[in-house]
C-alpha positions in Angstrom: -75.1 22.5 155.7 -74.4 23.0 152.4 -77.1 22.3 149.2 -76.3 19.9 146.1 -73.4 19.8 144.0 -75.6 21.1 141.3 -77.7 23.5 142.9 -76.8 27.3 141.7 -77.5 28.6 145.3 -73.6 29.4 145.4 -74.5 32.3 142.7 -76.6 34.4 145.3 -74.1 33.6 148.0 -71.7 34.5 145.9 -73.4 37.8 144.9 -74.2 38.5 148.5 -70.7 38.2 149.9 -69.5 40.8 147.1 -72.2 43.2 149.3 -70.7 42.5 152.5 -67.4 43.3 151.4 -67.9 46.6 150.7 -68.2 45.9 146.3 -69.9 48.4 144.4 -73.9 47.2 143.5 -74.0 50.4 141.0 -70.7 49.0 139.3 -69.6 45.9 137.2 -69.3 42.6 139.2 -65.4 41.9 138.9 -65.3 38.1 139.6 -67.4 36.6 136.0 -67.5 37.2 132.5 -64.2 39.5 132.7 -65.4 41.8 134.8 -67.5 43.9 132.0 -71.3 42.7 133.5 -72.9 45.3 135.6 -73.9 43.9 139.0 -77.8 45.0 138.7 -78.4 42.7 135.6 -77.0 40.2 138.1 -79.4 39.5 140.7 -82.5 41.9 141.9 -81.6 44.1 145.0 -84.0 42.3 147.2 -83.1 38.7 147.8 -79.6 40.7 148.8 -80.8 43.0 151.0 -82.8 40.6 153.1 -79.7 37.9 153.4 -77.5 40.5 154.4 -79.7 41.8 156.8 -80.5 38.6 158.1 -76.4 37.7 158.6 -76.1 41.0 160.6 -79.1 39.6 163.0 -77.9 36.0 162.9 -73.8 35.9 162.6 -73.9 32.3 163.7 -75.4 31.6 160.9 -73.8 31.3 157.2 -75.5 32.7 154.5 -76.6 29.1 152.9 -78.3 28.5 156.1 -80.3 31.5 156.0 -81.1 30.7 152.3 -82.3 27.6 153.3 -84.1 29.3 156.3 -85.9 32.0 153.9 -87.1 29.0 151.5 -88.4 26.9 153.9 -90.9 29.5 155.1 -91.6 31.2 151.4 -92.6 28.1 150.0 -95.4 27.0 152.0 -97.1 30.2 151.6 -97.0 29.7 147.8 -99.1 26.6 148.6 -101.1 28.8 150.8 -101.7 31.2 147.6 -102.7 28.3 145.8 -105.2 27.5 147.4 -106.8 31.4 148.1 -106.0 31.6 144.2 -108.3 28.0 143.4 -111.1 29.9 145.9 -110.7 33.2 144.2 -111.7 31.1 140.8 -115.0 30.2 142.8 -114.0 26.3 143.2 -115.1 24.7 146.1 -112.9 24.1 149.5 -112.4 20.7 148.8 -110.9 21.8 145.4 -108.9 24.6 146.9 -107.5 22.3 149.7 -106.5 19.7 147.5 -104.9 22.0 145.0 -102.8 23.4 147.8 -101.6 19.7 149.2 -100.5 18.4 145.8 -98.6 21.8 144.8 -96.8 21.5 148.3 -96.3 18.1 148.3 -95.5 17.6 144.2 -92.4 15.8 143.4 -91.1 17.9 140.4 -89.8 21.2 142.7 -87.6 18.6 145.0 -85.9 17.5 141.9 -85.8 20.8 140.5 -84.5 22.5 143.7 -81.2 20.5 142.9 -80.5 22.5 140.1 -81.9 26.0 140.6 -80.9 28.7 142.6 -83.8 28.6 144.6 -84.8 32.5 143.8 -87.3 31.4 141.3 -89.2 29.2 143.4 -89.1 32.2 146.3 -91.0 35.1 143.7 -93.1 31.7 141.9 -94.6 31.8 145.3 -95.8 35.6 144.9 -97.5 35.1 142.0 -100.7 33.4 143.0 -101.3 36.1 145.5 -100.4 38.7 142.4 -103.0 36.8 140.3 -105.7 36.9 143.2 -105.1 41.1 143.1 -105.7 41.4 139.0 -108.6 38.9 139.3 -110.2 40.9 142.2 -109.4 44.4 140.0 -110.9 43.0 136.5 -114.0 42.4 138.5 -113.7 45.9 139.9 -111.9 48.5 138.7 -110.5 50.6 141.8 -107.6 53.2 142.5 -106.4 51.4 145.7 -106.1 48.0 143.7 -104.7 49.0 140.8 -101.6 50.6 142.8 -102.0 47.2 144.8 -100.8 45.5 141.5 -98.4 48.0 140.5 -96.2 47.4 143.5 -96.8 43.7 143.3 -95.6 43.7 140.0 -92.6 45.6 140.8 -91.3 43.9 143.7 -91.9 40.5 142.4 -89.9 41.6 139.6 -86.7 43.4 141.4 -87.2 40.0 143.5 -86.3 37.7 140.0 -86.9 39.2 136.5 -86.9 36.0 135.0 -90.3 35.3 136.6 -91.6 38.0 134.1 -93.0 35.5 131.4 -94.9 33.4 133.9 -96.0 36.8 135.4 -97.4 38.0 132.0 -98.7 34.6 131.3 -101.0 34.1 134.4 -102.1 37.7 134.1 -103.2 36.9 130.5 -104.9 33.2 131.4 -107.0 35.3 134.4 -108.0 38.2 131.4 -109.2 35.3 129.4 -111.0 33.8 132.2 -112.8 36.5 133.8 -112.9 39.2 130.9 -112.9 37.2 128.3 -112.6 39.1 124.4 -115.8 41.2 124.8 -115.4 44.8 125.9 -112.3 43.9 126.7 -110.4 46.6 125.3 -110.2 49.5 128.0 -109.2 46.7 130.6 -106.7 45.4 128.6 -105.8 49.4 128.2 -105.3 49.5 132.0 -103.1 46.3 132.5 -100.9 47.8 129.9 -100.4 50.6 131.8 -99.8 49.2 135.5 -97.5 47.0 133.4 -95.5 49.1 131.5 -95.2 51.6 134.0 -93.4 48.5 136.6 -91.4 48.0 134.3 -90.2 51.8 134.2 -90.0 51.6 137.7 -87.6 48.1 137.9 -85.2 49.2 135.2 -84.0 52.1 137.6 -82.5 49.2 139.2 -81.7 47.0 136.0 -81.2 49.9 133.3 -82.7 49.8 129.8 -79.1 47.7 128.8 -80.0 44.8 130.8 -83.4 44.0 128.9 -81.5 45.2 125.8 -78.8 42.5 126.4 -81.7 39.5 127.3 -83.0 40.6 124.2 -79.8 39.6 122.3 -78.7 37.1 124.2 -78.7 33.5 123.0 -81.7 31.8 125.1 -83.8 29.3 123.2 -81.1 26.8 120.9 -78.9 29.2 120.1 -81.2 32.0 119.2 -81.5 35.6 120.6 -84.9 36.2 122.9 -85.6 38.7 120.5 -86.1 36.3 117.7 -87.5 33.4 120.0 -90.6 35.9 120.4 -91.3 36.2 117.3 -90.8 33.0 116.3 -92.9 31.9 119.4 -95.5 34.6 118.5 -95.8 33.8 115.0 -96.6 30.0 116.2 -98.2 29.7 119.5 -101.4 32.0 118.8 -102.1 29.8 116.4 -101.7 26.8 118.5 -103.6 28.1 121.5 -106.4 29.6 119.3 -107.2 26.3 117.4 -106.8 24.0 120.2 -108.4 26.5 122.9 -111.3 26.5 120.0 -112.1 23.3 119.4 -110.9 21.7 122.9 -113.3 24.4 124.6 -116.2 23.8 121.8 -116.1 20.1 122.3 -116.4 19.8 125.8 -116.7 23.1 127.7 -120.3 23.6 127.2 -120.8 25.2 130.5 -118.3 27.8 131.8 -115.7 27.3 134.9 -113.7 29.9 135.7 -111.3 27.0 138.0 -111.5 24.7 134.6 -110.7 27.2 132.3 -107.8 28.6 133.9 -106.3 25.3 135.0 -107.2 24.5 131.0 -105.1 27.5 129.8 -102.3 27.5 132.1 -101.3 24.0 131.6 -102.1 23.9 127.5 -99.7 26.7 127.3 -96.6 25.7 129.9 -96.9 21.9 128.1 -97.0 23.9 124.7 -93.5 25.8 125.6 -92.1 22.7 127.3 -92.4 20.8 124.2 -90.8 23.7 121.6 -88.1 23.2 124.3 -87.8 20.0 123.9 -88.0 20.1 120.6 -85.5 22.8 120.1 -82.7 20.8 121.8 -84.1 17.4 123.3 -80.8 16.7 125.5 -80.4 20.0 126.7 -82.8 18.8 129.5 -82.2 21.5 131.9 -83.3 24.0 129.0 -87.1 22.3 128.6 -87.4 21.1 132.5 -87.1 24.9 132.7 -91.0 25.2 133.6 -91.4 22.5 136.0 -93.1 24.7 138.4 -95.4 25.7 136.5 -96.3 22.5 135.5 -96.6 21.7 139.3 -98.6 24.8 139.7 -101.0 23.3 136.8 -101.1 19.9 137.9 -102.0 20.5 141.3 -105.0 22.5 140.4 -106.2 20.0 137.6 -105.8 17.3 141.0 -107.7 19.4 143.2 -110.3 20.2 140.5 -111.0 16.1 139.8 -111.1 15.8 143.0 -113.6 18.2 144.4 -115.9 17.7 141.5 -115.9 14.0 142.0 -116.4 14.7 146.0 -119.4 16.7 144.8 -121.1 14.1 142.4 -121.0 11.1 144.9 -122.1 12.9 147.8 -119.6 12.9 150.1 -120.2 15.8 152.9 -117.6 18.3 154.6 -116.5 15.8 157.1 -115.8 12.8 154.9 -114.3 15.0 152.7 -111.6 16.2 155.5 -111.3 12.5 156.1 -110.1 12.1 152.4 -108.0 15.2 152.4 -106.3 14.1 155.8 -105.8 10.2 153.8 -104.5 11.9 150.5 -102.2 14.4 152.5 -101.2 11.6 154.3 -100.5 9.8 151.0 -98.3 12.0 149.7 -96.4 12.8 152.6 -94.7 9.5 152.4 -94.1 9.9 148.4 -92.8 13.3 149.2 -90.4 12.8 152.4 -88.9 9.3 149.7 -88.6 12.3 146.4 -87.5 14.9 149.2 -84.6 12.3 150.4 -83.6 11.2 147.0 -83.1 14.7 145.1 -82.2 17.0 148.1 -81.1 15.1 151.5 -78.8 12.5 150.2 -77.4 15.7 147.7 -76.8 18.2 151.2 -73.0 18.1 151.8 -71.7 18.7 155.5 -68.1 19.4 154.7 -67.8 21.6 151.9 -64.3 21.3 151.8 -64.2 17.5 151.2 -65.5 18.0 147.5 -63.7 18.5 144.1 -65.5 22.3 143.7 -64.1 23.8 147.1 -60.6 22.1 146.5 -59.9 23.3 143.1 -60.8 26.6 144.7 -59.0 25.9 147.2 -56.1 25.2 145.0 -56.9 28.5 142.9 -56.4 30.6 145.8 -53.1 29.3 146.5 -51.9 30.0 142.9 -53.6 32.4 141.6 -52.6 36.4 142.4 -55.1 39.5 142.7 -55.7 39.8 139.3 -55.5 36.9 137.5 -58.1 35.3 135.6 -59.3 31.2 135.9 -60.9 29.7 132.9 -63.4 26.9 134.9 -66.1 24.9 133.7 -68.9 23.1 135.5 -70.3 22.9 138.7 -67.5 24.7 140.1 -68.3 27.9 138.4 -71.2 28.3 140.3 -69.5 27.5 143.7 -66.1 29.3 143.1 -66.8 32.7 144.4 -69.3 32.0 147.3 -66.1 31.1 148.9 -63.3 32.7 147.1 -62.3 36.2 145.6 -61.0 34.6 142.4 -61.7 36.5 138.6 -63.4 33.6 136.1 -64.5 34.0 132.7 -67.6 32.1 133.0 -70.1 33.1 136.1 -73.3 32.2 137.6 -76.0 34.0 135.1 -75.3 33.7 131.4 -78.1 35.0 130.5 -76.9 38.9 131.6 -73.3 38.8 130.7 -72.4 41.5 128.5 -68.6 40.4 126.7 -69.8 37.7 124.3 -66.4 36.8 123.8 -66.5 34.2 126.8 -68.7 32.4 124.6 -67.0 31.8 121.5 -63.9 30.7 124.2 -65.7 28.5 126.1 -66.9 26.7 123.2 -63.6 25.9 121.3 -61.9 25.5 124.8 -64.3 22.8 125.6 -65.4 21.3 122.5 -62.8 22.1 120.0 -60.6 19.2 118.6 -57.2 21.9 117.5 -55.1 23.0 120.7 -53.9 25.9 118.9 -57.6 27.2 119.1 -58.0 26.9 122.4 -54.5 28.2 123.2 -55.3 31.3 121.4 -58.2 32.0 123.2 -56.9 31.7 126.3 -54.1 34.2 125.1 -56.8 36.5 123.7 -58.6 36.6 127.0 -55.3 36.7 128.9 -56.3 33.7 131.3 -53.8 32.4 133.6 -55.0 29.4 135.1 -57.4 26.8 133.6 -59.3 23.8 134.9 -59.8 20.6 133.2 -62.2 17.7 134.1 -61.9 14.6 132.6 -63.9 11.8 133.1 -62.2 10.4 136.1 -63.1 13.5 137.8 -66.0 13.8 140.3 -67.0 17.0 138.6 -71.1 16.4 138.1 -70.7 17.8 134.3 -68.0 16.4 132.2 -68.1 19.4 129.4 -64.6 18.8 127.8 -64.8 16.9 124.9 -60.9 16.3 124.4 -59.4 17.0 127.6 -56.2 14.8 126.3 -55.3 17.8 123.7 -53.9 20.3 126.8 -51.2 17.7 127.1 -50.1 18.4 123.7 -49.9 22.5 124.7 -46.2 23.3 124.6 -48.1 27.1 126.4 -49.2 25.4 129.2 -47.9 23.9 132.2 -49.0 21.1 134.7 -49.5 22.2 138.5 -52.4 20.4 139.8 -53.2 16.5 139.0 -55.2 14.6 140.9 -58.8 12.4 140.7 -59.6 13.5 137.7 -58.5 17.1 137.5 -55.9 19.7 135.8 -54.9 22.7 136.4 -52.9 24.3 134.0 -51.1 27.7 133.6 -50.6 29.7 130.7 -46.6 30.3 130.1 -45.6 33.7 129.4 
């Protein structure tokens, strides 16, 4: 059993086999972006840890199935966090119930989960609980809570790093809800301190150069992270503080802790997803990016309507299980059609039937110890989950520290001169390289004149078939 064509779960299985084959964690990963990216600004240890623990229990399993194993029990309990979290905001059973259902049962994560890597949504479903412990410590201040947070912080961080904005978003939504801006400052004082002292703690595993190479990598169209903060700082406060004003002035005349939170999280998640957007409107992957969040939001602005409208008609504990149990119901059938359409019909049975595992198949044969591949597409992701084969490309973009891949990739892809793309392969002494065109059942067809390799006197023709080339450099 094997997960979607599209899906990045290949990286961590990828990641993982380099682990069980005796490779260096504390070293540079040899298999993407020429070897130069450290393996910790890869993946978190955890996620690793656990899978090959789990493989040494369960050897009759392969590692995607324990993925998928691991998932299927993580997620639920983000739905139970949900609900503790919508309780925690004092909103009533019916509202926390509800919430719960239409997080689990949302469409948007099925379709997501064909193009993530499924990490994400495993530390997204950490964070309600995480949000539940600062909540419970802004109301009181205690030792034993406080270090409560620091190690949830932590852990959910080594977990996935990337979950740090939503982390620092929710924490900020539950200090406006429950502090507000009065008297505020010595427990903002505090956060800052668990916070920046987890984030001493993590980069013992990352090291200062991987948040120094987020920082200056390209993130947001084309721009470094670095100078999509500022540019995001400079326009969002002013954003949230005119429409939380006059939103909140208009119509919140009596205060909600649920309401205002479900308010804030989902003004600012739609806010980023439409800069997105509006930074690069086909880039879809790029502004579908917070689509569990949105999820998250949605399903407590569901359970909230819900409740309150279960309140002002009357309707007592037992018809309101009745509606739950309909509702549930409901969406169960919506669910197990999304679920079918973006995930079952995607699962492959025989990985070696499609176009990813035979061009690595092919690579294999060719290709010596050594020798790079210049790939593009989905079977990046999946090459190394099955085979020890150097790319320049690789599963994490976002950490890779040689930006040279970069500038290749583009003119190799979407450069009109030959020459160009001949010198870079030279440059970057690749041996092999893969070319989709649109006959191919490659899912992304990134080469915008495949026809100009043919005109390559460097290059030579040893794979041709449905669609795809491979091609090696001549000495």
């Amino acid at each position: 059993m094997y997960p979607a064509q599209t899906s990045l779960i290949p990286i961590q299985i990828a990641l993982v086999r380099f682990i069980e084959q005796g490779g260096n964690v504390f070293g540079s990963y040899p298999y993407w972006y020429l070897g130069t990216t450290p393996f910790r600004y890869l993946t978190g240890p955890i996620l690793p840890s656990i899978l090959v623990i789990l493989n040494r229990f369960f050897p009759g399993l392969s590692l995607f199935e324990i993925f998928f194993g691991l998932i299927s029990l993580i997620f639920p309990f983000g739905a139970l966090g949900l609900y503790l979290l919508v309780k925690e905001l004092k909103g009533s059973q019916q509202s926390a119930v509800l919430a719960g259902v239409f997080y689990f049962f949302g469409p948007i994560i099925p379709f997501l989960f064909r193009f993530s890597g499924g990490l994400y949504l495993m530390a997204f479903s950490f964070l309600p609980f995480i949000l539940i412990i600062y909540l419970r410590l802004l109301k009181e201040w205690t030792t034993k809570r406080a270090i409560l947070l620091f190690v949830s912080i932590s852990i959910i961080i080594l977990l996935d790093s990337l979950i740090l904005p939503s982390l620092l978003l929710g924490m900020v939504i539950v200090f406006l809800v429950q502090v507000g801006w009065k008297k505020a400052e010595e427990k903002i004082k505090k956060t800052l301190f668990i916070l920046v002292f987890s984030l001493l703690l993590v980069t013992f595993w990352y090291t200062p150069g991987y948040w120094l190479t987020l920082f200056s990598t390209p993130s947001l169209a084309g721009k470094g992270l670095m100078t999509v903060i500022l540019w995001l700082g400079r326009l969002l406060p002013v954003v949230l503080a005119l429409g939380m004003a006059v939103f909140s002035a208009k119509f919140f005349r009596k205060k909600s802790f649920l309401r205002d939170f479900c308010f804030y999280w989902l003004f600012i998640f739609i806010c980023l997803t439409l800069l997105r957007f509006l930074s690069d409107p086909d880039f879809w992957l790029d502004w579908i990016v917070y689509g569990t969040e949105l999820q998250f939001g949605l399903a407590i602005f569901g359970g909230y309507l819900l409740g309150n409208w279960a309140e002002q008609v009357g309707i007592r504990k037992i018809k309101a299980k009745v509606g739950i149990v309909l509702v549930t119901g409901m969406l169960l059938i919506i669910w197990l059609f999304v679920f079918n359409q973006t995930v079952l019909v995607a699962w492959q049975n025989d990985i070696t039937q499609t176009v990813e595992y035979q061009i690595g198949s092919r690579l294999d044969k060719v290709a010596k110890s050594g020798e790079k591949v210049f790939l593009s597409g989905t079977t990046v992701f999946w090459l190394n989950a099955f085979f020890d084969i150097s790319q320049v490309r690789g599963g994490v973009d976002q950490a890779s520290v040689d930006s040279r891949w970069r500038k290749a990739a583009w003119e190799i892809r979407e450069g009109e001169d030959p020459e160009k793309s001949l010198q870079w392969l030279r440059d970057l002494e690749i041996n092999y390289l893969v070319v989709h065109t649109e006959e191919s059942e490659e899912f992304y067809h990134d080469f915008s004149y495949p026809e100009k390799f043919e005109e390559i006197s460097g290059l030579e023709k040893v794979y041709d078939q449905n669609g795809d080339k491979i091609y090696r450099l001549l000495d």
